[in-house]
C-alpha positions as CSV (number, residue, x, y, z in Angstrom):
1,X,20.5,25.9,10.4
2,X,23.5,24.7,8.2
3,X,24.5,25.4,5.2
4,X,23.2,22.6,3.2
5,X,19.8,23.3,4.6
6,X,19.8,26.8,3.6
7,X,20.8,25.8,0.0
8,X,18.0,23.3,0.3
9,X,15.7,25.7,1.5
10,X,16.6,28.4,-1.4
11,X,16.1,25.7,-4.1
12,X,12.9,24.6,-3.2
13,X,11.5,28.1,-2.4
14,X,13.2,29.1,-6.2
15,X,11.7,26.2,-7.5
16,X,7.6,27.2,-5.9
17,X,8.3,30.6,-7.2
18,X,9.4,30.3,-10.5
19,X,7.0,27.4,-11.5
20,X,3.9,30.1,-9.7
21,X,5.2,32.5,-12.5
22,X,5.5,30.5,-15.3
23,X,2.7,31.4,-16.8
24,X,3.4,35.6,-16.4
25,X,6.9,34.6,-18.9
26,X,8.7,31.9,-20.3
27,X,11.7,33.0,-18.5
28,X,10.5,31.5,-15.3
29,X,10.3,27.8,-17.3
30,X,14.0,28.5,-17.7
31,X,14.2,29.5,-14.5
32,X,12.2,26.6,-12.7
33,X,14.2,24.1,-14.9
34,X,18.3,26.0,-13.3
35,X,16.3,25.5,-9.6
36,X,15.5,21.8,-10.2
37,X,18.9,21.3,-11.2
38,X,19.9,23.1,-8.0
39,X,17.2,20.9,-5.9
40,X,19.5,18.0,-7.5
41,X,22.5,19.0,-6.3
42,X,20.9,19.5,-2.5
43,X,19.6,16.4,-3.0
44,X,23.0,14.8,-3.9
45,X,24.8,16.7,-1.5
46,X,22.3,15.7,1.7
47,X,22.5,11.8,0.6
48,X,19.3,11.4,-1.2
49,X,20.2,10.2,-4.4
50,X,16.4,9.2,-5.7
51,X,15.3,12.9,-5.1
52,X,18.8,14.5,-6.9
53,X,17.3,12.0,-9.9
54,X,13.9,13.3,-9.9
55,X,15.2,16.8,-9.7
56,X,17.4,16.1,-12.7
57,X,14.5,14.6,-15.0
58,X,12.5,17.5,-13.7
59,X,15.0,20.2,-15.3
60,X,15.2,18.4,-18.6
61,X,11.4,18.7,-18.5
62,X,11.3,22.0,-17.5
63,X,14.1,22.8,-20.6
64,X,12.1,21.0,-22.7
65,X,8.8,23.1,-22.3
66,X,11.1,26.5,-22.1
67,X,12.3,25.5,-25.3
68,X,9.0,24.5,-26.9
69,X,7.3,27.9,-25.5
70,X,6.5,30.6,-27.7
């Protein structure tokens, strides 16, 4: 496995993780919205541009509701 993939793999597995536990804190909003913005850079990184975008409006959602929760 390369590197890329493992970064890729860490990302996405942050991402399921975090947005599981949202609920339990609001520090896991925060923390699903800094793995999106990782899942961008994979995305980026590997060549698929439309996916690093998705990831990207996904953490500004993500910061949005982190921001917004009480």
């Amino acid at each position: 496995m390369s590197k890329l993939t493992l970064f890729g793999l860490f990302s996405v597995t942050a991402m399921v993780v975090c947005y599981a536990l949202e609920r339990r804190h609001r520090a896991f909003i925060l923390a699903f919205s800094a793995a999106c913005v990782l899942g961008s850079i994979y995305g980026f990184l590997q060549g698929a541009w439309p996916f690093g975008v998705v990831e990207l409006v996904w953490s500004a959602i993500a910061f949005s509701r982190w921001r917004q929760a009480k």
